[in-house]
C-alpha positions in Angstrom: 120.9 139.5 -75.6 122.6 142.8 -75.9 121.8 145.5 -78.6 124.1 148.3 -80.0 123.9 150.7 -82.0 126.4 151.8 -85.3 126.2 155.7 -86.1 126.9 156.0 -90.0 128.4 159.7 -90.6 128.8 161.2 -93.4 132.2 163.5 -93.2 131.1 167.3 -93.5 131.1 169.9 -96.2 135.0 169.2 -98.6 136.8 172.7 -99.6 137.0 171.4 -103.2 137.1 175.2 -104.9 137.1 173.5 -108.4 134.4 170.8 -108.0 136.1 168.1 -108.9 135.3 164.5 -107.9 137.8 163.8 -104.9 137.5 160.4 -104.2 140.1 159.0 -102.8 143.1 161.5 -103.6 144.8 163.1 -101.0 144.6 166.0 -98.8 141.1 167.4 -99.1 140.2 168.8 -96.3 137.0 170.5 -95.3 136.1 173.7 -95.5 134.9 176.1 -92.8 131.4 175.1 -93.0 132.3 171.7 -92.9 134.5 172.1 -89.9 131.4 173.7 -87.9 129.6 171.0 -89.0 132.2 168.9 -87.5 131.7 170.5 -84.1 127.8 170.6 -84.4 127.9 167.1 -84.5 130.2 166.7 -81.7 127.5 168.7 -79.9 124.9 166.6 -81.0 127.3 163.6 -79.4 127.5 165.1 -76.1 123.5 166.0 -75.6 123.2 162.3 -76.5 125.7 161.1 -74.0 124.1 163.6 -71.4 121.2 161.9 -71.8 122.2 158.7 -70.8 123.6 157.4 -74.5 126.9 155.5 -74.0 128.8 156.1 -76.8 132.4 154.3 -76.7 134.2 153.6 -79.9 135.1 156.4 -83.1 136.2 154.9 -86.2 136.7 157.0 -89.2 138.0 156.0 -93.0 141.8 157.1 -93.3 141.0 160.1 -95.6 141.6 163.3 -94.6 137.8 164.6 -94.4 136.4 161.9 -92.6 139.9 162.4 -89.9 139.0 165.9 -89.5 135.3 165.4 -88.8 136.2 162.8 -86.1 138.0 164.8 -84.7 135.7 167.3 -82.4 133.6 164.3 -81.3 137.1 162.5 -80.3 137.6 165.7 -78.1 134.5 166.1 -76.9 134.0 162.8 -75.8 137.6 161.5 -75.0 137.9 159.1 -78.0 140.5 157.7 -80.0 139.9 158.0 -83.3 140.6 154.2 -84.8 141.3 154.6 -88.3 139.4 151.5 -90.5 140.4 151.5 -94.1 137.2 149.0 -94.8 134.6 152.7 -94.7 136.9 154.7 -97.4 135.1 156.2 -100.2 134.3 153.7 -103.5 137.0 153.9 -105.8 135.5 155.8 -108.8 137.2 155.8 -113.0 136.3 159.6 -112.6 138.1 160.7 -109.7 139.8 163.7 -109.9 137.5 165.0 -112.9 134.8 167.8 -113.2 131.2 166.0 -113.3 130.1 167.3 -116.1 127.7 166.4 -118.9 130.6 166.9 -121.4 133.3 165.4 -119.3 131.3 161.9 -119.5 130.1 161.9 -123.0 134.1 162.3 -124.1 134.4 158.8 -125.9 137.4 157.2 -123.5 134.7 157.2 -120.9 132.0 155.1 -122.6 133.3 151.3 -121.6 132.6 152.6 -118.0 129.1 152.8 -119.0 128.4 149.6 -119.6 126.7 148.5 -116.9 125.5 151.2 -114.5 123.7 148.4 -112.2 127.0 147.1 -110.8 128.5 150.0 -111.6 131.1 149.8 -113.9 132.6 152.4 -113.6 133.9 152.2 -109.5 133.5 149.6 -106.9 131.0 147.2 -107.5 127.9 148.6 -104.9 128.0 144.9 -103.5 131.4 145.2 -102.8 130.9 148.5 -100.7 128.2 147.2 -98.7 130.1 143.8 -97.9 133.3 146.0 -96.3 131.3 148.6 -94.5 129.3 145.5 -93.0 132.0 143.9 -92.1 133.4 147.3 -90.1 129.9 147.5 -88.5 130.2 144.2 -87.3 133.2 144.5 -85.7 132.1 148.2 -84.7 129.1 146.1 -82.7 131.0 143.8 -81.3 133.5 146.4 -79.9 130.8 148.6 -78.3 129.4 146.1 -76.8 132.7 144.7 -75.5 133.4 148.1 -74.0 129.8 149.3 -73.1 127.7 146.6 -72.8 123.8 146.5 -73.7 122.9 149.8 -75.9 126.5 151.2 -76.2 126.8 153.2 -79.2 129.9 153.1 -81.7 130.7 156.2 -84.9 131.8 155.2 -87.7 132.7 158.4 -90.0 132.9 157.8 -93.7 131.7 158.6 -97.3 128.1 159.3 -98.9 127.9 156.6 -101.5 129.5 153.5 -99.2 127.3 154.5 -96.5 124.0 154.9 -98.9 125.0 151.1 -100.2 124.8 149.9 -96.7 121.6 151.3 -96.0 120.1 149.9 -99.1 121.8 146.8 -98.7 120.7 146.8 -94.6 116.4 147.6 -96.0 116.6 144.9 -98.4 116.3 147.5 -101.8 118.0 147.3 -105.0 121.8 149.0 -105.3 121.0 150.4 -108.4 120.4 153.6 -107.8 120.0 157.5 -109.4 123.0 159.3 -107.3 121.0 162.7 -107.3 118.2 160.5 -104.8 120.5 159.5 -102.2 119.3 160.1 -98.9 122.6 160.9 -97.1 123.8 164.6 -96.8 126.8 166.1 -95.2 127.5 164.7 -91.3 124.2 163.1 -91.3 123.6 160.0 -89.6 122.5 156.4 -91.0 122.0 154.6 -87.1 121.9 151.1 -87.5 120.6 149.2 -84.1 121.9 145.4 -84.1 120.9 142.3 -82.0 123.8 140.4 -80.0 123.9 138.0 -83.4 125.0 140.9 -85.5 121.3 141.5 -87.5 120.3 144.6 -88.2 116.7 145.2 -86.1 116.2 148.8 -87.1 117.6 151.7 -89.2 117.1 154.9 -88.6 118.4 158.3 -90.7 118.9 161.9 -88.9 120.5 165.0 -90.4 121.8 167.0 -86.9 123.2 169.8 -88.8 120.5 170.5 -91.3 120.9 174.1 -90.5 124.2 174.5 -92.4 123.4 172.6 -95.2 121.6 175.7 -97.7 124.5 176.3 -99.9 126.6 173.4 -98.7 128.4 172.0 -102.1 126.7 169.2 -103.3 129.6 168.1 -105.4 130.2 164.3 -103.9 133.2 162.2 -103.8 132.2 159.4 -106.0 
């Protein structure tokens, strides 16, 4: 029964010069260091695919930083870029504000606090991992349809909907403290999956570790 493999990436370093909480708004695009981590990983793509890896299908949310990360690896490897709207960040009550202590103890936040297990104040963590499942799924079955047994499909997206997945894909609880997610800038979360769709094995790799020192750690949502 035929096996693929689903690379999770996390879009690179945002030029977000006020530190706000992007989200989903428009138009942020990354910054230099974000761009070479862009081609880094499209580096890392091609070593792979000289060594025998058959990567055949790039997907990436329809925001702007997750495009423009796709977008050496689409070069280097003669992709088109498929954009999937099921991988965009979780929608978030604080986009667009600065994540500060003060900003979230301001009264007219405090029903969004009500119940940080779901959470309440974005996308239900459930609800993250059900879409980006459901993209991996048809991510799978798409490889496999154009590569056969061990073809390799990218799907570029966002830190929080790819950490629910993972969770969700090891069988741990979604609650979770934000500041202990294991999913940095253009890292990888590889799921491998049987010819039924179950996940077999997860693996997590960080191929531009080296320009992550002084990276902005401000995420999306």
């Amino acid at each position: 029964m035929p096996q693929a493999t689903v690379h999770l990436l996390r879009h690179g370093e945002v030029h977000n010069p006020d530190g706000v909480l992007y989200g989903r708004l428009p138009e942020f695009h990354l910054s230099e260091r974000g761009r070479e981590m862009a081609r880094m990983l499209a580096d890392h793509f091609v070593a792979r695919a000289g060594q025998g890896a058959k990567i055949v299908h790039l997907v990436a949310s329809p925001l702007t930083r997750a495009q423009e990360t796709a977008m050496p690896t689409s070069e280097a490897l003669d992709l088109e870029i498929t954009t999937e709207p099921r991988i965009i960040e979780a929608e978030n009550h604080f986009e667009g504000l600065h994540p500060t202590k003060s900003e979230f103890l301001k009264p007219k936040h405090w029903v969004y606090f009500r119940n940080p297990l779901r959470p309440s104040w974005g996308e239900p963590y459930k609800q993250q991992a059900a879409r980006m499942l459901a993209a991996v799924e048809d991510a799978r079955a798409k490889a496999i349809e154009l590569g056969g047994d061990g073809a390799e499909a990218i799907l570029v997206s966002h830190q929080l909907p790819i950490w629910s997945t993972r969770l969700t894909a090891e069988g741990r609880r979604l609650a979770h403290d934000p500041r202990k997610r294991e999913c940095t800038l253009t890292s990888l979360t590889s799921l491998t999956l049987d010819g039924n769709g179950k996940i077999v094995r997860v693996e997590y790799t960080e191929p531009a570790a080296v320009l992550l020192p002084g990276a902005a750690s401000t995420p999306g949502a």
